[in-house]
C-alpha positions as a printed NumPy array, in Angstrom:
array([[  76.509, -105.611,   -3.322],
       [  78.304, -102.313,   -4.544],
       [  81.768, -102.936,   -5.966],
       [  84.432, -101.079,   -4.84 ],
       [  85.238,  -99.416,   -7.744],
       [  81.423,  -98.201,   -8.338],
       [  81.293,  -97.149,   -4.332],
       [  84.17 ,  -95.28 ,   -4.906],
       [  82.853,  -93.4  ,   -7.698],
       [  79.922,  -92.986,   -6.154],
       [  81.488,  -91.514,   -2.801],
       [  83.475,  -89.27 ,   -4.575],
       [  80.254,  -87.542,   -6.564],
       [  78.767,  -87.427,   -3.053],
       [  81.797,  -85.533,   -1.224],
       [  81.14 ,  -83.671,   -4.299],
       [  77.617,  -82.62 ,   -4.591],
       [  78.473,  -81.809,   -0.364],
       [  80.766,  -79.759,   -1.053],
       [  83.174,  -78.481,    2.113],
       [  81.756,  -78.242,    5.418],
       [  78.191,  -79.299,    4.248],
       [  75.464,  -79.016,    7.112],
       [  73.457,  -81.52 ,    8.223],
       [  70.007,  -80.273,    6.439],
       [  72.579,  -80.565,    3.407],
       [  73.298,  -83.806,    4.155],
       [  69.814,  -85.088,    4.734],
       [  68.736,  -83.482,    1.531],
       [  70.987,  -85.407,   -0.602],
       [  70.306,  -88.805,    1.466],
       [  66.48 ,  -88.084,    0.413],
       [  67.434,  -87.69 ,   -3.077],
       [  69.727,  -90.589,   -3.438],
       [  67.075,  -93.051,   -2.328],
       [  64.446,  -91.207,   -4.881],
       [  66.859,  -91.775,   -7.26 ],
       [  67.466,  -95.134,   -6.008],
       [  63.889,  -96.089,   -5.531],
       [  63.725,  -94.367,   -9.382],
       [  66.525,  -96.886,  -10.866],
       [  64.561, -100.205,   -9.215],
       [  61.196,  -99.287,  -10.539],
       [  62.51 ,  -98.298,  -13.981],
       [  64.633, -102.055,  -13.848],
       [  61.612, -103.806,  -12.544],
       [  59.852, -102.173,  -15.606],
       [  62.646, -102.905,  -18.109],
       [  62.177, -107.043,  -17.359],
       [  64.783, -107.09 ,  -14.403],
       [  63.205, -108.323,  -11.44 ],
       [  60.378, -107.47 ,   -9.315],
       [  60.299, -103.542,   -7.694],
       [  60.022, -103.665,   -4.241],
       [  57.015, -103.596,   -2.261],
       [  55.95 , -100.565,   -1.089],
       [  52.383, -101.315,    0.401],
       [  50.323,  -98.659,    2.383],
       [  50.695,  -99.   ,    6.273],
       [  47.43 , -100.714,    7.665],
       [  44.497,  -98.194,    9.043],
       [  45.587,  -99.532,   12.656],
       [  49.316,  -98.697,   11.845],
       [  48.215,  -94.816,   10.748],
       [  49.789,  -92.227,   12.774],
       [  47.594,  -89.361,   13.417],
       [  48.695,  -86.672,   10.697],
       [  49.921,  -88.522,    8.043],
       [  47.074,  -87.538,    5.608],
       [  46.39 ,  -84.564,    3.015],
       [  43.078,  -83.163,    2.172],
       [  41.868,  -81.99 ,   -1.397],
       [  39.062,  -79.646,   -1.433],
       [  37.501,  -77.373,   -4.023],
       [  36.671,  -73.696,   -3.081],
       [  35.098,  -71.226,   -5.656],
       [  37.768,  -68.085,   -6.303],
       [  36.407,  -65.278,   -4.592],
       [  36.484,  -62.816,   -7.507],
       [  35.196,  -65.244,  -10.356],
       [  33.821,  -68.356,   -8.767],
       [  36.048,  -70.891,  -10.665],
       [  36.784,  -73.423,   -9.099],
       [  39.83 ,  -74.029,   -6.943],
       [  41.361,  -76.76 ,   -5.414],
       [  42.738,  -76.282,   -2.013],
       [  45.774,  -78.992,   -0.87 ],
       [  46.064,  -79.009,    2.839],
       [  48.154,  -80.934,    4.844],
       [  48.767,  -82.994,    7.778],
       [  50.833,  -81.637,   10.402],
       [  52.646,  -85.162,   10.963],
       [  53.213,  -85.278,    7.157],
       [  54.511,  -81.679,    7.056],
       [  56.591,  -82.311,   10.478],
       [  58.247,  -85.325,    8.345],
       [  58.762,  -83.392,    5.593],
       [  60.716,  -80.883,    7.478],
       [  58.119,  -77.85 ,    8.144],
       [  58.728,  -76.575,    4.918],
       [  56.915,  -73.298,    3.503],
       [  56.66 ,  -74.103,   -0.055],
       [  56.26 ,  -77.584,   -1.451],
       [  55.826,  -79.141,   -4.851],
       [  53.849,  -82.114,   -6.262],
       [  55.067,  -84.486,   -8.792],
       [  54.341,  -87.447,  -10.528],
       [  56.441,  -90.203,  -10.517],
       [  54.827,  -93.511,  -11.98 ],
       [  51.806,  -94.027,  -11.311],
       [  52.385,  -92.38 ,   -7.5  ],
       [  52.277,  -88.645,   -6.727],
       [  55.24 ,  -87.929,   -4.184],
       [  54.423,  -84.335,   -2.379],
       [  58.395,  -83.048,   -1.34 ],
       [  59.435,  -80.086,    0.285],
       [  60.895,  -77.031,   -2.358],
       [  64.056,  -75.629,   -0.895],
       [  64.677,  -72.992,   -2.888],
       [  63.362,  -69.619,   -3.74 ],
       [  59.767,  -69.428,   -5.566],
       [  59.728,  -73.106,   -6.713],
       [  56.9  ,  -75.044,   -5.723],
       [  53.687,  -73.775,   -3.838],
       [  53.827,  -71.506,   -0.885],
       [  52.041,  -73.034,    2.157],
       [  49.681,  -70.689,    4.129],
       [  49.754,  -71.43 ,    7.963],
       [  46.8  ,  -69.589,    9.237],
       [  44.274,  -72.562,    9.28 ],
       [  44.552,  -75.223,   11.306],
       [  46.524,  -77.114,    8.323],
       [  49.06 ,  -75.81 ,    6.008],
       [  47.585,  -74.977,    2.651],
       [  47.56 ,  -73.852,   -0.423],
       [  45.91 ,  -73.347,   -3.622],
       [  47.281,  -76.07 ,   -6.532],
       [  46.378,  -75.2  ,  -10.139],
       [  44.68 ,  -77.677,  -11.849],
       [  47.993,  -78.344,  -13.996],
       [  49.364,  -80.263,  -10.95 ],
       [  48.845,  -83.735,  -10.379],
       [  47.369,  -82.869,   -6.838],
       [  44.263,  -81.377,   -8.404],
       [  43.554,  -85.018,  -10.438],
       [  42.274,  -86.433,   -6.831],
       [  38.781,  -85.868,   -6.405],
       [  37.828,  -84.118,   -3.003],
       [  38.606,  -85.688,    0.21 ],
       [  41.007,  -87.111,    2.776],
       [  44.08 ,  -88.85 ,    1.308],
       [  46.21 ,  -91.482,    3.333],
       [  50.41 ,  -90.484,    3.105],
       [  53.288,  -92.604,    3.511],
       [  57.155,  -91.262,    3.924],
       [  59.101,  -92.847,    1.135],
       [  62.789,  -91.897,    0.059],
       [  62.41 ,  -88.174,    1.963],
       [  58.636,  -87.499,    0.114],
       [  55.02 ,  -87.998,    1.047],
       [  53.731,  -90.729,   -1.19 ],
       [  49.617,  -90.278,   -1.457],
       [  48.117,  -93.484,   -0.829],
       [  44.337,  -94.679,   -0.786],
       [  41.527,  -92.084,    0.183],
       [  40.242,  -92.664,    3.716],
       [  37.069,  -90.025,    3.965]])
């Protein structure tokens, strides 16, 4: 339980951050990155010796919804024939993640958490003109550390958590 003089302080660097007249994509932006941060602070106490993270297991094959997945493939460039690796992915994951056009990839433990990038030329620019969204990772990312295939996602905290491969 929060006391009151930490929710307080807390509140007020919320109102804060909001600023006046904050809109609601605003406000659901900085709920997804409290709980990151929130989810951050447990896993980083659980590490430090206090207590156990919580459990975060992968949603059963039955439970799946249709979408929830991303897909690693390599292409060869078609000017040098290196290889590439395309990230594509699911329309239900990209729905949840709020249709973005660019995203980003990062690694956070041992987890890679896909979010949406709000602003300007951060991230990767998805191309819509497949069937999935897509776009080309460089192999500095942790994306292109998967080997090829289909990848099961889970909504944690406002990101797409990559789970076990399923194909």
């Amino acid at each position: 339980m929060m006391s009151d003089d930490l929710y307080d302080q807390v509140r007020r660097a919320v109102v804060q951050l909001l600023g006046p007249r904050p809109s609601p994509e605003r406000r659901l932006q900085l709920a997804r990155e409290l709980r990151a941060l929130a989810d951050q602070q447990e896993r980083m106490a659980a590490r430090e010796g206090g207590g156990a993270a919580p459990a975060t297991a992968a949603p059963a094959a039955a439970e799946r919804v249709p979408g929830m997945y991303i897909r690693i493939a390599y292409d060869p460039d078609p000017l040098t024939g290196a290889r590439r690796v395309r990230f594509s992915i699911g329309k239900q994951i990209w729905y949840e993640l709020g249709s973005p056009e660019r995203i980003d990839a990062q690694r956070v433990g041992g987890e890679i958490w896909v979010v949406s990038a709000l602003s300007g030329k951060v991230g990767y620019q998805l191309m819509m003109g497949g069937s999935l969204p897509s776009c080309i990772v460089p192999d500095s990312s942790p994306l292109a550390q998967l080997g090829p295939g289909r990848y099961a996602m889970r909504m944690r905290a406002g990101a797409a958590v990559v789970g076990e491969r399923v194909a």
